[in-house]
C-alpha positions as CSV (number, residue, x, y, z in Angstrom):
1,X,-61.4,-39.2,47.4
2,X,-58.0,-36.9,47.8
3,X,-56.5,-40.7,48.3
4,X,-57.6,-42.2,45.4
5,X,-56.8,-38.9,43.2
6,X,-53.2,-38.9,45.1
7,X,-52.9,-42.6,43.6
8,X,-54.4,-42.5,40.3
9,X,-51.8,-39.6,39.5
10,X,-48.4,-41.4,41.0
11,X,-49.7,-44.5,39.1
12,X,-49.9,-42.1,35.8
13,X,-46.3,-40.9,36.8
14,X,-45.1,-44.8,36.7
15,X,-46.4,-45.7,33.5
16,X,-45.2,-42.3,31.6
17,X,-41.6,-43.0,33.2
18,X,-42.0,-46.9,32.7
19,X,-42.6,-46.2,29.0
20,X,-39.7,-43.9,28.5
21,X,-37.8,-46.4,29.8
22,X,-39.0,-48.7,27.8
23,X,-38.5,-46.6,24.0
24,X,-35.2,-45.9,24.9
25,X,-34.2,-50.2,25.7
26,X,-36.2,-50.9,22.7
27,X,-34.2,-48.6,20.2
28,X,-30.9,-48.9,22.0
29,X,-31.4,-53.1,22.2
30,X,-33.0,-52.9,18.7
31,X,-29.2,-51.4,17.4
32,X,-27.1,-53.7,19.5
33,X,-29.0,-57.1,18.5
34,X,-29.1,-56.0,15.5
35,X,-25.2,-55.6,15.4
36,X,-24.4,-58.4,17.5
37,X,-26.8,-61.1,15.5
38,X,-25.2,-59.8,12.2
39,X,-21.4,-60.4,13.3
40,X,-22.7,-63.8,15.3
41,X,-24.6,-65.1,11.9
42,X,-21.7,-63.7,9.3
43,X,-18.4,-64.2,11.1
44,X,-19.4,-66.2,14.4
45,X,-17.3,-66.5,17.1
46,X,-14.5,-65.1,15.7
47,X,-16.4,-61.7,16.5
48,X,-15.0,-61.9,19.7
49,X,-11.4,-61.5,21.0
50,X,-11.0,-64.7,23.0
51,X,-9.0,-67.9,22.1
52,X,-9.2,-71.6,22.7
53,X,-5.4,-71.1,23.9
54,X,-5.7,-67.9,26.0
55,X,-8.7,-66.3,27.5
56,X,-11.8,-68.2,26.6
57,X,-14.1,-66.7,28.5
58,X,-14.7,-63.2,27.9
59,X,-17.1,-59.7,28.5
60,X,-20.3,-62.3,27.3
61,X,-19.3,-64.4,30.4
62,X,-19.1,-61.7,32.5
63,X,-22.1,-59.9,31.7
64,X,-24.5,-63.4,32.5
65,X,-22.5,-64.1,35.6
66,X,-23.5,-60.1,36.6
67,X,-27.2,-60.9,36.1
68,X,-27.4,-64.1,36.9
69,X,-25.8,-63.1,40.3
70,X,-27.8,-59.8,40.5
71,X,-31.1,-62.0,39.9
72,X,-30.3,-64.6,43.4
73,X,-29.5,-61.5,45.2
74,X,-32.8,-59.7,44.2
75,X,-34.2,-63.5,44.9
76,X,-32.5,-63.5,48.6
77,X,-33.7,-59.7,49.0
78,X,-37.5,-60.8,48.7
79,X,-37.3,-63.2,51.2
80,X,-36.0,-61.2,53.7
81,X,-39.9,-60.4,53.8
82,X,-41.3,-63.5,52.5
83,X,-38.7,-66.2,54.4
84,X,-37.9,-65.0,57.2
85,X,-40.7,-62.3,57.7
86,X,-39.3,-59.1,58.2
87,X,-42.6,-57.3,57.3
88,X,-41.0,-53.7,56.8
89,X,-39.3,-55.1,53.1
90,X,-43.0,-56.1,51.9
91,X,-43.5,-52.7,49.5
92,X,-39.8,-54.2,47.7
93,X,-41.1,-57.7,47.6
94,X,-42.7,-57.5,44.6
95,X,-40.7,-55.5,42.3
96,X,-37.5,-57.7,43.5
97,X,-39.1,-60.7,42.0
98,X,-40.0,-59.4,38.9
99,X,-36.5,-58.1,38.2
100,X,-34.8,-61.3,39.9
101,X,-37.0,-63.1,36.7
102,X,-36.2,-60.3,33.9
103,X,-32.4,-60.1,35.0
104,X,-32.0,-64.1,34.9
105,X,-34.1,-64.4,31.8
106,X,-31.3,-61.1,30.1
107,X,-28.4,-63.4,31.6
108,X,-29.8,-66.6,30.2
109,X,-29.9,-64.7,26.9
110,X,-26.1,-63.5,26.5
111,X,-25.6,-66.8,27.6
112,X,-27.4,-68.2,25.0
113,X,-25.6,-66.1,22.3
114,X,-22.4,-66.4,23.5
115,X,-22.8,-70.2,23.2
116,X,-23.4,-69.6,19.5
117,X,-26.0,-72.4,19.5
118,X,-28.5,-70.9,21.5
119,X,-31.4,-73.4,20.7
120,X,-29.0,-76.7,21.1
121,X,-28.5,-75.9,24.9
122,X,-31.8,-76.4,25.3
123,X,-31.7,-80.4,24.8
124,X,-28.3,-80.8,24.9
125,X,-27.1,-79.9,28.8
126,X,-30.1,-81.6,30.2
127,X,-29.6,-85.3,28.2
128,X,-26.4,-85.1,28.1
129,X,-26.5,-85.6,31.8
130,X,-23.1,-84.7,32.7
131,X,-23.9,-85.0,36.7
132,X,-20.2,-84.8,37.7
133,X,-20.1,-81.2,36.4
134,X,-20.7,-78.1,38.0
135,X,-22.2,-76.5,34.6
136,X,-24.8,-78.8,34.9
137,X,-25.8,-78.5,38.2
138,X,-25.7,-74.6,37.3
139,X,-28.0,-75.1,34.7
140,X,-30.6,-77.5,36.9
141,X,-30.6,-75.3,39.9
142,X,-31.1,-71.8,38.0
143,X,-33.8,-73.7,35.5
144,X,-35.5,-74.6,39.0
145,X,-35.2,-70.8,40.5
146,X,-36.7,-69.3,37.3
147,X,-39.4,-71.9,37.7
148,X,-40.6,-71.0,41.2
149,X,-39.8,-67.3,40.9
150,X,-42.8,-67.1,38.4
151,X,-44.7,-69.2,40.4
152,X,-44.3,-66.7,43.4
153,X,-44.5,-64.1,41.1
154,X,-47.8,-65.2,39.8
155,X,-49.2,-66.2,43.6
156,X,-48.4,-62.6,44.3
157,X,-50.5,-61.4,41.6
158,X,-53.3,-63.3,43.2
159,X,-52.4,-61.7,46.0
160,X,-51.7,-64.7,47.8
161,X,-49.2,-63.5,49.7
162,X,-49.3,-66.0,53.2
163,X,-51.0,-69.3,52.4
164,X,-48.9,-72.5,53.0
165,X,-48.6,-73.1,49.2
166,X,-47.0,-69.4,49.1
167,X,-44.8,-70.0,52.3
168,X,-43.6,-73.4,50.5
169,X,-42.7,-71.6,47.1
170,X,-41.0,-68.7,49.1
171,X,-38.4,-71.5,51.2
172,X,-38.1,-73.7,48.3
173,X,-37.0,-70.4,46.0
174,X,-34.9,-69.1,48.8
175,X,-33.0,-72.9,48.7
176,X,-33.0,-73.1,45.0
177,X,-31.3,-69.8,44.6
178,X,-28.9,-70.3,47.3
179,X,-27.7,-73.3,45.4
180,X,-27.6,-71.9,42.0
181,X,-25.6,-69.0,43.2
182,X,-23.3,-71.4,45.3
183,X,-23.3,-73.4,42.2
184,X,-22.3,-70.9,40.1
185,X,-19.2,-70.0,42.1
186,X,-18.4,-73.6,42.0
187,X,-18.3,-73.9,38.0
188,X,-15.0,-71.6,38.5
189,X,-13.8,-72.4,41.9
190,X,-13.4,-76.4,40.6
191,X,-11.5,-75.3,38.0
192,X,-7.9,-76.6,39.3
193,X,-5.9,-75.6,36.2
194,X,-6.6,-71.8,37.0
195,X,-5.5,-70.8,41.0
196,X,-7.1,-67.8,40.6
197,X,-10.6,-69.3,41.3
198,X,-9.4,-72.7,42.3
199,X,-11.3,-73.3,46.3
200,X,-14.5,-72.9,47.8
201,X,-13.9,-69.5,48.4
202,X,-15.1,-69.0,45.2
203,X,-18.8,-70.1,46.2
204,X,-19.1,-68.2,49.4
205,X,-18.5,-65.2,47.5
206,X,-20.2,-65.2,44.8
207,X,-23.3,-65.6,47.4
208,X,-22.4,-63.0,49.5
209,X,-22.0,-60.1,46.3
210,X,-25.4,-61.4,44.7
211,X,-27.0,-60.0,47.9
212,X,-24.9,-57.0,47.7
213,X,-26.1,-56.5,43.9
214,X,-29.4,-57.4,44.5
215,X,-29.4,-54.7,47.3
216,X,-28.2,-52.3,45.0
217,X,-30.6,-52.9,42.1
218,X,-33.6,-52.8,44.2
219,X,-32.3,-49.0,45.6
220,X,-32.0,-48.1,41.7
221,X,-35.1,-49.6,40.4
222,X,-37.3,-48.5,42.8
223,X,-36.5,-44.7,42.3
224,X,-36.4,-45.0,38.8
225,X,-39.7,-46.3,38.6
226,X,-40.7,-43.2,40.3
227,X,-39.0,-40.8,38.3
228,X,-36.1,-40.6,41.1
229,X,-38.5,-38.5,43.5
230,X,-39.7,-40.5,46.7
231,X,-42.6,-38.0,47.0
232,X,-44.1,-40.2,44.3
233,X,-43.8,-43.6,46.1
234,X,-47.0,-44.5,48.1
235,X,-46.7,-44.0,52.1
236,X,-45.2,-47.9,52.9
237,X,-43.1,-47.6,50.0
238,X,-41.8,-43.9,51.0
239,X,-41.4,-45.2,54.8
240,X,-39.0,-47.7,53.7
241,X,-37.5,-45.4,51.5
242,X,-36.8,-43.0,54.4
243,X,-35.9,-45.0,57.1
244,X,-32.3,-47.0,57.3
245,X,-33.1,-50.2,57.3
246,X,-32.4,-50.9,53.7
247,X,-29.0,-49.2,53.9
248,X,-27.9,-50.5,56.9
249,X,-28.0,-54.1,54.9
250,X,-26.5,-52.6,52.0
251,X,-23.9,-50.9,54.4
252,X,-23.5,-54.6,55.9
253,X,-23.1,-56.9,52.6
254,X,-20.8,-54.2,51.0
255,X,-18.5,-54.5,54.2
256,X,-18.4,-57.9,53.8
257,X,-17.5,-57.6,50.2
258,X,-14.7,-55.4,51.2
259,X,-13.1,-57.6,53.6
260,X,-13.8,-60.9,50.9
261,X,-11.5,-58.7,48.2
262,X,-8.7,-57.5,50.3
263,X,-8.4,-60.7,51.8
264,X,-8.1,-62.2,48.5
265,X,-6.3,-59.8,47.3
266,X,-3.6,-59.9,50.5
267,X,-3.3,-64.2,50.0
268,X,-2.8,-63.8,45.9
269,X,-0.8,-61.0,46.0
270,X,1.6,-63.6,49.2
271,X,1.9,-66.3,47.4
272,X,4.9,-67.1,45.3
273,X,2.6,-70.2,43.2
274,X,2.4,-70.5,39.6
275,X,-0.4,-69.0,38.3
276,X,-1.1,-66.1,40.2
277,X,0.6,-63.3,38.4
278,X,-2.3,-62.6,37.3
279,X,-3.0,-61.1,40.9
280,X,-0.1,-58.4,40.3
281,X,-1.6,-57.3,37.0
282,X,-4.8,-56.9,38.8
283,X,-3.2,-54.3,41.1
284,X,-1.7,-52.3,38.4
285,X,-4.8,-52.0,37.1
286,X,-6.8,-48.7,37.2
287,X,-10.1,-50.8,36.4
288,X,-9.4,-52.2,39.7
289,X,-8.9,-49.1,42.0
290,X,-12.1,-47.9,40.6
291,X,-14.0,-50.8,41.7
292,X,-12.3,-51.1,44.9
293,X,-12.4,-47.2,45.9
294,X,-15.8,-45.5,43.9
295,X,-17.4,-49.1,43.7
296,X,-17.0,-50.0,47.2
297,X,-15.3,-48.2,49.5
298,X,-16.6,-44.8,49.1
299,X,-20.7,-45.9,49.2
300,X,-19.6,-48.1,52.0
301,X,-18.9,-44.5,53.6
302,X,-21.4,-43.0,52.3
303,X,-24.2,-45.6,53.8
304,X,-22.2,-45.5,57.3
305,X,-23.1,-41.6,57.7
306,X,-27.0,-41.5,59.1
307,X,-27.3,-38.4,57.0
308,X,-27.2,-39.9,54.0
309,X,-28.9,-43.2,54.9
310,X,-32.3,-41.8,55.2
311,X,-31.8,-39.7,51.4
312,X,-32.6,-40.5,48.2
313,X,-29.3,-38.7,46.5
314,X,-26.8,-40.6,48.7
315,X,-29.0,-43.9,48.6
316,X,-28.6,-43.7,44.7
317,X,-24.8,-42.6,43.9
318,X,-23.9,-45.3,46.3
319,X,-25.8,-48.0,44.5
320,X,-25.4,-46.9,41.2
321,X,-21.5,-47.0,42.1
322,X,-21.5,-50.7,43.7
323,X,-23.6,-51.8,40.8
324,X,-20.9,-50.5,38.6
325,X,-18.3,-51.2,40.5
326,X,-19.5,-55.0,40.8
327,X,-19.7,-55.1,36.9
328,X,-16.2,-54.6,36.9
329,X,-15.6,-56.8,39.4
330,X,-17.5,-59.8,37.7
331,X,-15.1,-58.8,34.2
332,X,-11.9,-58.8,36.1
333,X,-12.5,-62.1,38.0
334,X,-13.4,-64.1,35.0
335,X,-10.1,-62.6,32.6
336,X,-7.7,-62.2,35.7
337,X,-8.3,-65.8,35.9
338,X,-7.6,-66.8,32.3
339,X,-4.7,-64.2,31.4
340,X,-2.0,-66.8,33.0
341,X,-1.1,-69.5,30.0
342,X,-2.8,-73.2,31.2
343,X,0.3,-75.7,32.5
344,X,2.5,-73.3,31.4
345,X,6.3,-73.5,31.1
346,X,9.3,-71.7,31.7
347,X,9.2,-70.3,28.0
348,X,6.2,-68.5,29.0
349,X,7.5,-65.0,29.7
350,X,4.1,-63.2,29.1
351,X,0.3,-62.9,30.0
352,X,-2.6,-63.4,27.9
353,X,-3.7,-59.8,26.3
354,X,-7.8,-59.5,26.3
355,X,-9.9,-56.4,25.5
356,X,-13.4,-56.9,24.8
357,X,-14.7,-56.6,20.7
358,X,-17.7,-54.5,19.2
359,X,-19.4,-57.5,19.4
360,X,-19.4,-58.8,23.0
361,X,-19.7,-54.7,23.9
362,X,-22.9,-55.0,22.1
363,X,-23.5,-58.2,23.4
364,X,-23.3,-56.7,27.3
365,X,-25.6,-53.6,26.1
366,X,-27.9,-55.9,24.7
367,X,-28.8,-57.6,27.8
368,X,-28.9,-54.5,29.6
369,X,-31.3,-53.2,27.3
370,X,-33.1,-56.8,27.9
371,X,-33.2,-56.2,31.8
372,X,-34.3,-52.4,31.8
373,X,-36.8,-53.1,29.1
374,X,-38.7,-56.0,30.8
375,X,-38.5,-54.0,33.7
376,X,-40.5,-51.1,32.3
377,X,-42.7,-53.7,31.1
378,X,-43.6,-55.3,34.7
379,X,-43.8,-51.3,36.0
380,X,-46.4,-50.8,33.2
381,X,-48.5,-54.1,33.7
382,X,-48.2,-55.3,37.6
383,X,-48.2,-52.7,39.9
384,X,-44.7,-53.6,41.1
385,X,-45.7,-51.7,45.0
386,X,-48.4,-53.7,45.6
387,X,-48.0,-55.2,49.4
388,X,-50.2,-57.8,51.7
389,X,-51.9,-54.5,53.4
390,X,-53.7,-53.0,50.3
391,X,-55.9,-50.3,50.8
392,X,-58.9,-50.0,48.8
393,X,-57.6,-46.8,47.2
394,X,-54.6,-49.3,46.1
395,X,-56.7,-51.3,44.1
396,X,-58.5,-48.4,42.5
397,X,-55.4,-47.3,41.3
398,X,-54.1,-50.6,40.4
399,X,-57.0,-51.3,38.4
400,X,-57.2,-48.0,36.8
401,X,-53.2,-48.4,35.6
């Protein structure tokens, strides 16, 4: 009876923080929409600051490439437990698929609106057919991940967590998300008339940091839903939380990001070809050192030390800094890229200027108000810490929230 009071009250907490949560992304996406769908329907593009002859791809860009890439890395997260069956990660499964749909569905949006034709997309890219093109493929392989992750999403809710029909949708999600992602890098990494993504670098990469994000969001979201106290969290939920297995991945995939930057950073800055200055105007810039140093290097630190593994405080600061730190990195990619002139000439003395408008600012707080919103949503509705190994004072409380 103590058990089932203990629940009934953490599941209260949930919803009271979930609907906080969810006021505040209502109001605060409420006034950015608002904004943005009044500069996109009375001036149009020209609301941002990007060119057809400079950079064309601006903070918009950015901002879907950050979900999209925090979605397959919430996607590959999940099936640590549901792939390859390391049972410890099952009180994360849940709530990593949720947000892996709610962060692709707020990148799919931006998208959407950056396109400026948001409906036309819809029938266009898929009859137009345009198989040679990594856009499309993009478009095919992230349609198909959406697809299954509400499929798995909805087997979960039948608690139908180990049939074959669930094991299928689990390896078939993991494959489609691993191609999206990989696909994804692609789009940029084909791009020959811009070196600084040209290669299949580009790929591998953006793989390896949509695990790092997706580590990092999961660490976030799963305090937040208990208003950033673990003594909340039920008992498998609270072990995972206190042990250091999570952190010793996230301590894993941001070293990897680490050694993926400065190796890039060590060839571009090297080479003497045309078109990548734009590597020496990344290292003069401060956005840079504060991705590189607060973004990556100090919680790399941070989730080395086995004091702070095991502790909430530490387990935060550190994600909330990679997640920003990523952000940047995801911004500086895409314009770094585009600030050297296409086939340009020796009367080319100057790099492209960008700084993000009003609009695409509003654009980027939009779809974070879109993620964090439909997050509070699922915390609210699902009981995002249900595992395999309920309890029957589990349901109670599930049922009674």
């Amino acid at each position: 009876m103590a058990t089932f009071a203990k629940s009934t009250e953490i599941s209260s907490r949930v919803r009271s923080a979930a609907n906080a949560w969810l006021v505040s992304c209502i109001i605060v996406g409420g006034i950015s929409g608002a904004y943005m769908l009044y500069q996109l329907t009375s001036v149009g593009h020209a609301a941002f600051n990007t060119s057809s002859d400079g950079v064309n791809w601006g903070l918009p860009i950015a901002t879907y490439v950050f979900f999209a890439l925090t979605s397959s890395g919430l996607s590959m997260i999940a099936s640590l437990a549901m792939v390859f069956g390391f049972k410890q990660f099952y009180p994360i499964v849940k709530r990593c698929i949720w947000l892996a749909i709610i962060t692709l569905a707020s990148g799919f949006a931006v998208l959407a609106f950056e396109l400026g034709h948001p409906f036309r997309m819809l029938w266009a890219m898929p009859t137009g057919m345009q198989v040679a093109s990594p856009m499309f493929w993009m478009g095919v392989f992230y349609t198909i991940d959406l697809v299954l992750l509400i499929i798995k999403f909805y087997l979960i809710m039948q608690d139908d967590w180990h049939s074959n029909l669930s094991k299928l949708i689990g390896v078939a999600s993991f494959v489609a998300v691993i191609l999206a992602s990989g696909m994804l890098g692609l789009l940029f990494g084909s791009v020959a008339m811009r070196p600084m993504w040209f290669g299949s670098f580009t790929s591998i990469y953006y793989m390896l940091t949509a695990a790092l994000c997706g580590a990092a969001a999961i660490v976030v979201t799963t305090y937040m839903a208990f208003d950033f106290d673990n003594r909340n969290m039920p008992d498998e939920l609270r072990a995972l939380a206190e042990s250091d297995q999570l952190p010793k991945v996230f301590a894993t995939l941001i070293g990897i990001t680490l050694v993926m930057i400065v190796t890039r950073m060590w060839t571009g800055l090297w080479s003497n070809l045309d078109g990548l200055e734009g590597f020496h105007v990344l290292i003069r810039s401060p956005l840079f050192w504060i991705e590189f140093l607060l973004g990556l290097v100090l919680p790399f630190w941070m989730m080395l030390q086995p004091g702070m593994q095991v502790r909430m405080q530490p387990q935060m600061i550190a994600a909330f800094l990679v997640l920003g730190g990523m952000f940047i990195n995801r911004y500086e990619f895409i314009v770094s890229g585009q600030v050297v002139p296409m086939f340009k000439g020796t009367w080319v003395n100057s790099l492209e200027p960008y700084f993000p408008s009003t609009t695409e600012w509003a654009m980027a707080i939009f779809g974070l108000a879109v993620a964090l919103g439909g997050y509070a949503i699922g915390e609210k509705l699902f009981h995002l810490s249900a595992t395999p190994n309920h309890t029957t004072q589990n349901k109670l409380a599930g049922a009674a929230a």
